[in-house]
C-alpha positions as CSV (number, residue, x, y, z in Angstrom):
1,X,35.3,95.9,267.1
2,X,32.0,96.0,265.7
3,X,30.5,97.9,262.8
4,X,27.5,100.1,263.4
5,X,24.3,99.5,261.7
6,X,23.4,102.4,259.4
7,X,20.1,102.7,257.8
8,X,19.7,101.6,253.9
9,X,20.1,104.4,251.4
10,X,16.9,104.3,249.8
11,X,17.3,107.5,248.0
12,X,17.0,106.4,243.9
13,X,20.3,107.1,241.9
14,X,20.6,109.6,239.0
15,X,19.4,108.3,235.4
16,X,22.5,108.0,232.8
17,X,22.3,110.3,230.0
18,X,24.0,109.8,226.8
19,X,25.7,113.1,224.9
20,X,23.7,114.3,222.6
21,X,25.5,116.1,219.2
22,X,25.2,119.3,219.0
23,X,25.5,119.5,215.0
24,X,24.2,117.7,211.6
25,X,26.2,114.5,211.0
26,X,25.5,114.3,206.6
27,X,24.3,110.6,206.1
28,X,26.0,110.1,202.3
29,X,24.1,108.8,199.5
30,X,25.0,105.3,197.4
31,X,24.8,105.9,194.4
32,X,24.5,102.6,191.4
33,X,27.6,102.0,189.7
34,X,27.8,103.3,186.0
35,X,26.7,100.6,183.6
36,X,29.2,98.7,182.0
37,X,31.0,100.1,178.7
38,X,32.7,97.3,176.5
39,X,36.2,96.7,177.5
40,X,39.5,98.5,176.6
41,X,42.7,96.8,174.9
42,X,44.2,97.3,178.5
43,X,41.5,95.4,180.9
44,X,39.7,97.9,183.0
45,X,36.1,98.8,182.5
46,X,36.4,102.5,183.8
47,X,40.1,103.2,182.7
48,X,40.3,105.6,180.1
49,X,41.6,104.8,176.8
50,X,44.9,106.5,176.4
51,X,45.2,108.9,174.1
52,X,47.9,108.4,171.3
53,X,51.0,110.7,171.2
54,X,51.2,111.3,167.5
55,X,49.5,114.2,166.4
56,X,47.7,112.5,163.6
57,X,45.7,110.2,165.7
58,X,43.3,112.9,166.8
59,X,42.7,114.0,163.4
60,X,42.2,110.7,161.7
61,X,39.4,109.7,165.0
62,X,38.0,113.2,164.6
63,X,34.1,113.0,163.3
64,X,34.8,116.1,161.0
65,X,37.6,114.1,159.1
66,X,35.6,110.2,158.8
67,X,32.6,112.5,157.2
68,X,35.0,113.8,154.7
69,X,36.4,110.2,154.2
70,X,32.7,108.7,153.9
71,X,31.7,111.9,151.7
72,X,35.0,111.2,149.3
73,X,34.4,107.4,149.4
74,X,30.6,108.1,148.1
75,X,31.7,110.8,145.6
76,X,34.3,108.6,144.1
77,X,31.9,105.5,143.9
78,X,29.3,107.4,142.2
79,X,31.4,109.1,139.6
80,X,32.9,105.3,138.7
81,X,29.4,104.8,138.1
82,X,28.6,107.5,136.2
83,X,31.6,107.1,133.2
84,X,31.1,103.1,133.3
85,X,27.3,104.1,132.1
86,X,28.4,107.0,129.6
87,X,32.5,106.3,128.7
88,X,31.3,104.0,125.9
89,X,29.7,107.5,124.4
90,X,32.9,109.1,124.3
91,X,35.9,105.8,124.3
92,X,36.4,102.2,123.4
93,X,35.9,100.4,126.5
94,X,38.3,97.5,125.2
95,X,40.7,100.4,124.4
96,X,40.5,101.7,127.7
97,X,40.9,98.1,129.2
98,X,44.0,97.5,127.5
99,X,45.8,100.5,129.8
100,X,44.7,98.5,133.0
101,X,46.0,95.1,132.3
102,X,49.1,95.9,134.3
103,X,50.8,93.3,137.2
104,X,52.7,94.1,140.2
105,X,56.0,93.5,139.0
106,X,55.3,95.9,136.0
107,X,54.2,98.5,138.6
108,X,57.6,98.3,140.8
109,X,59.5,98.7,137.4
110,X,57.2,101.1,136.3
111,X,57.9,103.7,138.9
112,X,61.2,103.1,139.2
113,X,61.6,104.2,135.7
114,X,59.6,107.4,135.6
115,X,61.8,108.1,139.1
116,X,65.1,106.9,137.3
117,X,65.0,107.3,133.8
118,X,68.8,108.1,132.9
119,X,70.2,104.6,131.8
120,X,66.8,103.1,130.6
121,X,67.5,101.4,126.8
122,X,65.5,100.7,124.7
123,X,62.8,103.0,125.0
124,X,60.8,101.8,121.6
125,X,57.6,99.5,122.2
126,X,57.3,96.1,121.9
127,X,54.6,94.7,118.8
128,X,53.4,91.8,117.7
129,X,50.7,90.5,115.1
130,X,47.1,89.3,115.3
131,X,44.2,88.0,112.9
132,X,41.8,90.9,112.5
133,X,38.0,89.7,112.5
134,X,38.7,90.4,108.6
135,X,40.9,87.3,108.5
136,X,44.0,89.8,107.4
137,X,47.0,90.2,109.9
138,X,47.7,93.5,111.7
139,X,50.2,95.0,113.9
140,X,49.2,95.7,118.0
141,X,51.5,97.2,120.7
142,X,51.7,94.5,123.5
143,X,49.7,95.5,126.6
144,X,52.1,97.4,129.9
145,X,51.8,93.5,132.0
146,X,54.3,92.7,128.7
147,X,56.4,95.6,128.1
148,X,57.7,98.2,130.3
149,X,58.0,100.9,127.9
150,X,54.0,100.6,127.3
151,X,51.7,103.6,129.2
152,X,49.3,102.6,131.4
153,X,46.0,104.5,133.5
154,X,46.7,102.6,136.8
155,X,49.9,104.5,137.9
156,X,48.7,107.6,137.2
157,X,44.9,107.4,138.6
158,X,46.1,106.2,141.4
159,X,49.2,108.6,141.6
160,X,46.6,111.3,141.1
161,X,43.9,110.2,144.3
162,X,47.3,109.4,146.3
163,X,48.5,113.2,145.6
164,X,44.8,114.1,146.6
165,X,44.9,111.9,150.3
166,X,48.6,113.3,150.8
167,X,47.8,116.4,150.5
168,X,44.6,116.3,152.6
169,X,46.5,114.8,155.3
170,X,49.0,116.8,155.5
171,X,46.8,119.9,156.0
172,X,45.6,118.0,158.9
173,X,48.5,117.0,160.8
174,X,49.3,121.3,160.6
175,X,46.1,121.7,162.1
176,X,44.3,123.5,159.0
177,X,41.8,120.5,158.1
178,X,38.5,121.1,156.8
179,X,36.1,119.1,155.1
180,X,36.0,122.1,152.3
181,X,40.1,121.0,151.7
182,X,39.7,117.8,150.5
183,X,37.0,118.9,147.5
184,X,39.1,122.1,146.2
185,X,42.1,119.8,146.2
186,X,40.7,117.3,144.4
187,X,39.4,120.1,141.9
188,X,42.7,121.9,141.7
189,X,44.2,118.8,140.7
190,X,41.2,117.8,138.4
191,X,41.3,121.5,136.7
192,X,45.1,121.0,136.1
193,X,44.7,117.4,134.4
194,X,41.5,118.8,132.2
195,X,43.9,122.0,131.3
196,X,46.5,119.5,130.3
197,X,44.0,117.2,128.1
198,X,43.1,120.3,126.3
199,X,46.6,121.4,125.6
200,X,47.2,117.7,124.1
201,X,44.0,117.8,122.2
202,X,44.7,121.2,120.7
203,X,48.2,120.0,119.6
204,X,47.0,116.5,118.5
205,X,44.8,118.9,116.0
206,X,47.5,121.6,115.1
207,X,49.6,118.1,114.2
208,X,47.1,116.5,112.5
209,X,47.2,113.8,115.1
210,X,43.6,111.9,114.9
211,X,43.9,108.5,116.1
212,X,42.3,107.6,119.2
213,X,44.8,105.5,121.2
214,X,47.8,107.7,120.2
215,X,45.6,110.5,122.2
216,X,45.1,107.6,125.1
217,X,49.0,107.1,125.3
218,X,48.9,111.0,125.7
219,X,46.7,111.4,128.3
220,X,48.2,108.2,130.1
221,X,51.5,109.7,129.8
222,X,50.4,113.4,131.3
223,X,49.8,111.3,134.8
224,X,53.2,110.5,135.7
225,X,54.5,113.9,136.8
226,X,51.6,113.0,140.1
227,X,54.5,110.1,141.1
228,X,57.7,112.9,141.1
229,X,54.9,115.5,142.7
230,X,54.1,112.8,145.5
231,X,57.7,113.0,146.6
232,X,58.1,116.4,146.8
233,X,55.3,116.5,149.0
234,X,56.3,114.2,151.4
235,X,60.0,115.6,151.7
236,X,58.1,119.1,152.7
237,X,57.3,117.3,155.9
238,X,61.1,117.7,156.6
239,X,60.9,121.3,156.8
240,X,63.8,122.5,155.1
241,X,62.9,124.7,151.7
242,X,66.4,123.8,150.3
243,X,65.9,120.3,150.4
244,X,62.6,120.6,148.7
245,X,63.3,122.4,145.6
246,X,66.4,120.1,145.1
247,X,64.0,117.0,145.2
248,X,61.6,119.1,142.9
249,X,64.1,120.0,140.6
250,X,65.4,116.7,140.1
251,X,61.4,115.0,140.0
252,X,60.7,117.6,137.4
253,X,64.1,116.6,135.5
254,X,63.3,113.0,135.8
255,X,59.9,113.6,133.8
256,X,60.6,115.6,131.1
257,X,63.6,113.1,130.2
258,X,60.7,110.5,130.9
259,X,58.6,112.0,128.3
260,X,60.9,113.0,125.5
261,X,61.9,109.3,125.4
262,X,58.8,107.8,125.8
263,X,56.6,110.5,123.5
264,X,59.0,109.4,120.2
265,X,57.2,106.9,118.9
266,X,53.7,109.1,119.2
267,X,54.8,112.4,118.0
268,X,57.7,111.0,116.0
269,X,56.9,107.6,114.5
270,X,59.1,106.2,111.7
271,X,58.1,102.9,109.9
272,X,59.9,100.4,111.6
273,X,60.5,99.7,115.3
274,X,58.3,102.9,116.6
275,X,55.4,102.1,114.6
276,X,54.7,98.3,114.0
277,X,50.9,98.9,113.5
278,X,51.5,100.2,109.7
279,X,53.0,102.9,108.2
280,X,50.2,105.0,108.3
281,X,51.3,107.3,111.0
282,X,55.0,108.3,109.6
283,X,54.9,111.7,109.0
284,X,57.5,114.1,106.6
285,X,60.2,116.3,107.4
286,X,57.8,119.5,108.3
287,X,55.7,117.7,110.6
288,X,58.6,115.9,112.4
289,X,60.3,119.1,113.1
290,X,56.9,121.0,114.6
291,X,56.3,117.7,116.8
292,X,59.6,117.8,118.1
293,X,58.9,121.5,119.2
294,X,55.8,120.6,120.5
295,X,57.5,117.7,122.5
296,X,59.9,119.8,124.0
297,X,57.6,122.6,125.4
298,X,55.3,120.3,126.7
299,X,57.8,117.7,128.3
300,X,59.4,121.3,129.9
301,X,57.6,124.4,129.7
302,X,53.9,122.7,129.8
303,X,55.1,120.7,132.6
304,X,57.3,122.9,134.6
305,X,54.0,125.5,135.1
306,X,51.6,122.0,136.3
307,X,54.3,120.5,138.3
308,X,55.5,124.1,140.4
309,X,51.6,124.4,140.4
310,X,50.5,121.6,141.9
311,X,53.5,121.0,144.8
312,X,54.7,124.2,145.3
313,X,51.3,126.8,145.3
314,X,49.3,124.0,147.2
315,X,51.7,122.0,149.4
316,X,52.0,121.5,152.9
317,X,55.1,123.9,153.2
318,X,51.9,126.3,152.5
319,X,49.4,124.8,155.1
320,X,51.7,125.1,157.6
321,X,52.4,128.8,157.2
């Protein structure tokens, strides 16, 4: 069987079309990566630097509290400046030196025996003899690097910025830091010391008390109590109120017994083991008995109102409320 011719199909076949959308297709944008910052501790460029958990991280690394740093690192380099140029107006700058020339191991023993005074012996200074530019031989107390019982300005200017920093800080980590804090406490602090001088000065005159580096021991001695007043503050951190006036109460204790022992020989000389300079500076029975008075109001009374001032009316247990 055959197939049948049929005729070409020349009709021309339908063009193709391709679907057109129907709605906007958003071409995105390439953006240029961020320049590079200097790498973290942990690697990655872009990773953010994780934040610390303790609370004082934030305020140490906040701008407010380096500008108070910078301002109190300036202040305190300028006013060294100022009484290096004007303290020989007023002191003896090798007087002054010899209440510096301390060591470390006199520092350790030092503060533990303003903290632990109880079983201390002896508690008279040590002397020692020297040619005088005269020729003539006279009596000196040995400098604090030599003997213990020997007052010194280092523990208690440094006691006294410490208290200062402490304080400061502890205002910040309760969240009530301002740069204003860190001047009034350093003028609280610096009114209390100045009230304290004068107290000394008026009873050096009332006690006819005139020479120089007796007034020196004084004014070193009136510095310790900043050593008991540091660890009060830091046992407020704790929180408990109990706790804190126990640990005042015996810091307090501690310094008066300090100073009744170690104020003898300034207030009370005799003419032999207290007072190997001469015997200039032994006074009579009258004189002895007001300076003991004297010694025992400000070893308690004058320091009891300074101390409870300075830990309890401007202390972190106060910040915090």
């Amino acid at each position: 069987m055959q197939r049948g011719n049929y005729p070409p199909n020349t009709a021309a076949s339908p063009p193709l079309h391709h679907p057109v959308p129907q709605h906007h297709v958003p071409i995105p944008v390439m953006h240029s990566p961020p320049p590079l910052q200097a790498s973290s501790a942990y690697g990655n460029t872009y990773a953010p630097t994780p934040a610390m958990g303790h609370p004082a991280y934030g305020f140490l690394n906040d701008p407010t509290t380096q500008m108070a740093f910078q301002v109190g690192g300036r202040a305190t380099e300028v006013a060294g400046q100022y009484v290096e140029q004007n303290l020989g107006k007023y002191l003896q700058v090798s007087a002054l030196k010899h209440y510096f020339n301390v060591s470390n191991g006199y520092v350790l023993q030092k503060l533990g025996l303003v903290l632990f005074p109880w079983r201390h012996k002896p508690w008279s200074r040590s002397g020692s003899q020297r040619t005088s530019a005269s020729g003539q031989m006279e009596g000196y107390f040995l400098p604090p690097r030599e003997d213990i019982n020997s007052p010194d300005m280092y523990i208690p200017v440094m006691a006294f910025v410490t208290y200062i920093l402490l304080s400061t800080l502890l205002y910040g980590l309760a969240g009530r830091f301002n740069p204003e804090q860190l001047g009034y406490t350093a003028s609280f602090a610096f009114t209390i010391v100045i009230l304290e001088i004068i107290i000394i000065k008026i009873g050096c005159y009332l006690l006819n008390i005139d020479n120089d580096s007796q007034l020196l021991d004084l004014v070193a001695y009136s510095g310790y109590k900043f050593v008991g007043i540091i660890v009060t503050l830091t046992i407020t951190t704790l929180g408990s109120k109990w706790l804190e006036y126990l640990v005042f109460g015996y810091a307090f204790n501690a310094n008066a017994f300090f100073l009744l022992r170690s104020l003898k020989y300034v207030l009370l000389p005799d003419t032999t083991a207290d007072n190997p300079r001469s015997t200039t500076y032994a006074v009579n029975r009258t004189q002895r008995n007001r300076r003991t008075q004297f010694l025992f109001l400000y070893s308690y009374l004058v320091q009891l109102i300074f101390m409870w001032s300075l830990s309890s009316g401007f202390s972190f247990r106060s910040a915090a409320t």
